[in-house]
C-alpha positions in Angstrom: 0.0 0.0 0.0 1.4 3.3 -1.1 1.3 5.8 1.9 -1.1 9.2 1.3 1.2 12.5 0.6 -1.2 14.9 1.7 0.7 17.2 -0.2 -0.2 15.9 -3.4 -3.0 17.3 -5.9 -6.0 14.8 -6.5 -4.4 14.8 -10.5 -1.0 13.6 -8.8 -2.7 11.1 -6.8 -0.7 7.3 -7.5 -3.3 5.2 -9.1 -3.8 3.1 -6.0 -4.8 5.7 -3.6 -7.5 6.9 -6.4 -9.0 3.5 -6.6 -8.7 2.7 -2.8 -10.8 5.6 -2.2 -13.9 5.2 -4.9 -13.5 1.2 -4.2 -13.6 1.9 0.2 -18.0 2.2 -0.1 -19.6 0.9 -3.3 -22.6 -1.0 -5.3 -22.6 -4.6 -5.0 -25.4 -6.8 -6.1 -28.6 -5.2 -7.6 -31.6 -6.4 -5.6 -34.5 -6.0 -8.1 -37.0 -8.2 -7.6 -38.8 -10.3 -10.3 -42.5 -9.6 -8.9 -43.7 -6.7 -6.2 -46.3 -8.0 -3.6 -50.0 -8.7 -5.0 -48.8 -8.2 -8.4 -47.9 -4.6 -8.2 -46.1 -3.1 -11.1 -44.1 -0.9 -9.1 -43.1 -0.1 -5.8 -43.5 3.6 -4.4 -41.2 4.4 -1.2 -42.3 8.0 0.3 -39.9 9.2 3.3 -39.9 12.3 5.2 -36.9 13.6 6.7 -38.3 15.5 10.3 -35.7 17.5 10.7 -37.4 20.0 12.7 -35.0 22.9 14.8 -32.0 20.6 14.1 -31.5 22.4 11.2 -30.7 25.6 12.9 -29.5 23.4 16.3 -26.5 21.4 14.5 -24.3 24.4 13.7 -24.5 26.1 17.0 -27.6 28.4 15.6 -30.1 29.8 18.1 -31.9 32.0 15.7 -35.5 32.3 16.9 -37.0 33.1 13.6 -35.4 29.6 12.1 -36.5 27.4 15.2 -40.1 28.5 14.7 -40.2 27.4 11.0 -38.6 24.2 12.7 -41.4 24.1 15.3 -44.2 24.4 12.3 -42.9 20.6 11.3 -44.2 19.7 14.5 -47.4 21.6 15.2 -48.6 22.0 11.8 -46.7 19.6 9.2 -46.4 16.5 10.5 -50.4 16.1 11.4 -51.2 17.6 8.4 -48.9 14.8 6.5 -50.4 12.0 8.8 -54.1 13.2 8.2 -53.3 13.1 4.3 -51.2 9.2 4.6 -54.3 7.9 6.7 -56.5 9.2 3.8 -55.0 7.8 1.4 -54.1 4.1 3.6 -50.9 4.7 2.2 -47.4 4.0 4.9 -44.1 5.6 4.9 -40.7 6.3 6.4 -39.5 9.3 8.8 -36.5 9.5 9.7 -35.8 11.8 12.7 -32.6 12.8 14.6 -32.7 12.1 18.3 -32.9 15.6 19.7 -36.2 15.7 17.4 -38.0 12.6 18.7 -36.7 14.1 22.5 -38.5 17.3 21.8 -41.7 15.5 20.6 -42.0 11.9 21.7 -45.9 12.1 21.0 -45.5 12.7 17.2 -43.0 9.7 17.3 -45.3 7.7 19.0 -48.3 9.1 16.4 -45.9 8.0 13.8 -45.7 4.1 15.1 -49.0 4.1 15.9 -50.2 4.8 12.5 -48.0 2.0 10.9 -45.0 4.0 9.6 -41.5 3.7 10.0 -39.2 5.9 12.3 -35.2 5.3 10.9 -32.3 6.6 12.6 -31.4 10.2 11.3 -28.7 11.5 13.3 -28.4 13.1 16.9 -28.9 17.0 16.2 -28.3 16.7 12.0 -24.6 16.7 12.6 -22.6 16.1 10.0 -20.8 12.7 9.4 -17.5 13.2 7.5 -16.1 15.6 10.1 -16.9 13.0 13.1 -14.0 10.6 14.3 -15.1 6.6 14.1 -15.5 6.9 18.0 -18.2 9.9 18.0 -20.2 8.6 15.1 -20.3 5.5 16.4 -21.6 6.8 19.9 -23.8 9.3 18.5 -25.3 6.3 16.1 -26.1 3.9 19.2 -27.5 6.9 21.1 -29.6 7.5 18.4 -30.8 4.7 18.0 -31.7 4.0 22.0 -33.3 7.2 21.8 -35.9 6.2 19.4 -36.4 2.7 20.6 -36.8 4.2 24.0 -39.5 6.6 22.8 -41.3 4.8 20.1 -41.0 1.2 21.9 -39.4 -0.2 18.3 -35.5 -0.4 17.8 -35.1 1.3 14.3 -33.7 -1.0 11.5 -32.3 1.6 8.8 -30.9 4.9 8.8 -30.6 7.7 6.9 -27.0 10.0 7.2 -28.1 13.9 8.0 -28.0 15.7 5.0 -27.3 12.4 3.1 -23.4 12.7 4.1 -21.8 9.9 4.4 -18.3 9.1 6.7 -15.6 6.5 5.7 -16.7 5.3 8.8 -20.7 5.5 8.9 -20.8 1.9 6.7 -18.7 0.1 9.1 -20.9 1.3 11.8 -23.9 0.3 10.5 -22.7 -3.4 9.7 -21.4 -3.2 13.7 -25.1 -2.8 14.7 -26.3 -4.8 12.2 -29.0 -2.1 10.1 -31.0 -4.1 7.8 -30.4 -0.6 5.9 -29.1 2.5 5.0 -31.0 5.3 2.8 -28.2 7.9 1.8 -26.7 6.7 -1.2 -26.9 7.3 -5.0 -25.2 4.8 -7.5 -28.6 3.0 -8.3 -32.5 3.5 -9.0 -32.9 0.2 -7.1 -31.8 -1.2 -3.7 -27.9 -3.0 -3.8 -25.8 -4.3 -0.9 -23.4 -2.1 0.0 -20.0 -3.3 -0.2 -17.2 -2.1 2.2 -13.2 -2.5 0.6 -14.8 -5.2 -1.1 -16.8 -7.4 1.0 -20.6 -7.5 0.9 -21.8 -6.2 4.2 -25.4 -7.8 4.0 -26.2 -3.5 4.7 -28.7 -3.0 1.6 -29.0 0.7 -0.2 -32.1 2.0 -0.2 -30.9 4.6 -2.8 -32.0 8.3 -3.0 -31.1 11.4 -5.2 -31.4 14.8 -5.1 -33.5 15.6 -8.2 -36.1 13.6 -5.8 -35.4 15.6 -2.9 -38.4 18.3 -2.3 -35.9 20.3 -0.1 -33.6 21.3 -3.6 -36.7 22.3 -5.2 -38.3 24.8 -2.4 -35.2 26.1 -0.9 -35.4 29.8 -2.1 -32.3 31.6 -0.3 -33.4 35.4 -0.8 -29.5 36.4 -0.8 -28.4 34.0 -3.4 -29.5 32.2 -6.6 -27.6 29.1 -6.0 -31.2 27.3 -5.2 -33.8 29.7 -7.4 -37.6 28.4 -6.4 -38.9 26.1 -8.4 -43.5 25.8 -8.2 -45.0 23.3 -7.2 -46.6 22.3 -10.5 -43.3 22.3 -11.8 -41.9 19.9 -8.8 -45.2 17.4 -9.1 -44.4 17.3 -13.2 -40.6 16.0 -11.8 -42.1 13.6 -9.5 -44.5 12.2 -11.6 -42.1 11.5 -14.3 -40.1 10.0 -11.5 -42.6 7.7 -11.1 -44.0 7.0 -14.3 -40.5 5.5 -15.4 -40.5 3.5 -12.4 -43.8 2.2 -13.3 -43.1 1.1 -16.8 -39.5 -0.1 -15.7 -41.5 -2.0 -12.7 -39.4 -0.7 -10.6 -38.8 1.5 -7.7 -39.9 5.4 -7.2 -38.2 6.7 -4.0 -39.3 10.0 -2.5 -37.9 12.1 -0.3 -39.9 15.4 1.9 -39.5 17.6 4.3 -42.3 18.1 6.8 -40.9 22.1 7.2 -40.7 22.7 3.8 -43.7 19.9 2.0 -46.4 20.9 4.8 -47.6 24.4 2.9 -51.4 24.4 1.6 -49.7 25.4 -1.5 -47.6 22.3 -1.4 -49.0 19.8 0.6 -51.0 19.1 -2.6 -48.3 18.1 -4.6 -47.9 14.5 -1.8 -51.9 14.3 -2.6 -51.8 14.4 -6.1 -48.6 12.1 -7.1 -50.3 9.3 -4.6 -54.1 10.1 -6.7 -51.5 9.5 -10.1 -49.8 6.8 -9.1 -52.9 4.6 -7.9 -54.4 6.1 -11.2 -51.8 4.3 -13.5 -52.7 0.8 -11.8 -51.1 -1.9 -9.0 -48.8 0.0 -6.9 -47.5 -0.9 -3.7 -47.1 1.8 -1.2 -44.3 0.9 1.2 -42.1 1.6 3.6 -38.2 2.0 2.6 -37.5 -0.8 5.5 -41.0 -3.5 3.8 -39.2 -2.9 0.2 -35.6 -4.0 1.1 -36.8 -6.9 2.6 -38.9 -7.5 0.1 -36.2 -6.8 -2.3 -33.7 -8.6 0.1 -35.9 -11.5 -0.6 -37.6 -12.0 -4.2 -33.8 -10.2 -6.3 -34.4 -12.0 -9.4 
């Protein structure tokens, strides 16, 4: 093994430290299965990410105005998202860091109760890649104690705050043996994650950001990095998201924000996709930990 020289340019990098680091997390084995359950064409994943204050919380912010919009997840998004899943009979995945679920144990336990899924999300949203092994690691099992604590169910996937993944946080989850993880981009379907190598039995429940609501509705007023995109404009990428999946029979994994989704002007957009997708024919409606054990399971 050649040693790093940190003071090397990536372009100088010898050829083995290059491939040692693309090769240290990557896609193994595609898991899509032959069939979905009851003959569904496709399977539809929604997820919401309840990030709540921890937004403003994990950089050291104490902003009043941002913890409000954090506290309208909670007092206003979350039912309002419930109300519309119960409607509709349709489960799905939250994923909520433990400073969250602390704050508001009865919207965890509303969660449960109604037949979704709570993941692990973090402590306070911190960010992964500038942890040590030993902090994520113990942040990770306190995390997940947390929620089994509140909820009375020990979570079995996870998905990394703000989707950033360590060179450690695979290694972890294998240690505490997570059915999954939900932070990860080299597929449309789930695939086992494999770590320098070696399958880990972890399975990727990929995501992306072009199905991310939070890319779409983040106006920053100083800056044009994130312009804001309307919510006709979001459904139309959504839809087309799914109607791909559909004739691929595949997967169509979403991912919201309560904060940001719960709006009457938005809120409609959840409404509408779920009215399409049932419109087109059998879908299954899942959560992100039913399909990768489905697809676990029945990988043709």
């Amino acid at each position: 093994m050649v040693a790093e020289n940190p003071n090397l340019e990536p372009w100088q990098w010898p050829e083995e430290q290059w491939r040692r680091i693309v090769n240290h997390v990557r896609a193994g084995d595609r898991l899509r299965p032959a069939e979905w359950p009851d003959g569904a064409r496709c399977a539809v994943a929604l997820s919401f990410d309840s990030d709540h204050e921890s937004n403003e919380l994990r950089d050291g912010g104490k902003s009043i105005g941002r913890l409000s919009w954090g506290q309208y997840g909670n007092r206003v998004a979350i039912p309002r998202i419930l109300d519309l899943l119960a409607r509709h009979e349709v489960h799905a995945s939250f994923y909520v860091p433990a400073v969250i679920a602390k704050l508001y144990p009865d919207e965890q336990r509303r969660v449960i109760a109604e037949g979704h899924e709570i993941g692990i999300h973090g402590w306070i949203h911190e960010l992964n890649s500038v942890l040590s092994y030993d902090n994520e690691r113990d942040i990770m099992l306190r995390s997940s104690d947390a929620l089994a604590k509140i909820t009375g169910t020990r979570p079995v996937g996870m998905r990394t705050p703000s989707w950033d993944f360590s060179p450690h946080t695979l290694r972890i989850a294998k240690e505490m043996a997570l059915a999954y993880d939900s932070s990860l981009m080299a597929d449309e379907d789930c695939y086992e994650l494999l770590l320098d190598g070696e399958p880990t039995g972890v399975i990727e429940l990929p995501v992306e950001w072009v199905r991310d609501d939070a890319v779409h509705f983040m106006m920053h007023r100083f800056s044009g990095l994130r312009p804001y995109t309307p919510p006709t404009d979001v459904l139309d990428i959504f839809k087309r998201e799914f109607d791909m999946a559909f004739e691929d029979g595949g997967l169509c994994q979403l991912t919201f924000h309560p904060h940001i989704i719960g709006y009457r002007s938005r809120i409609w957009v959840i409404d509408e996709l779920i009215r399409h997708a049932r419109g087109r024919g059998n879908v299954w409606f899942a959560t992100h930990a039913e399909v990768v054990e489905w697809a676990k399971e029945n990988a043709g």
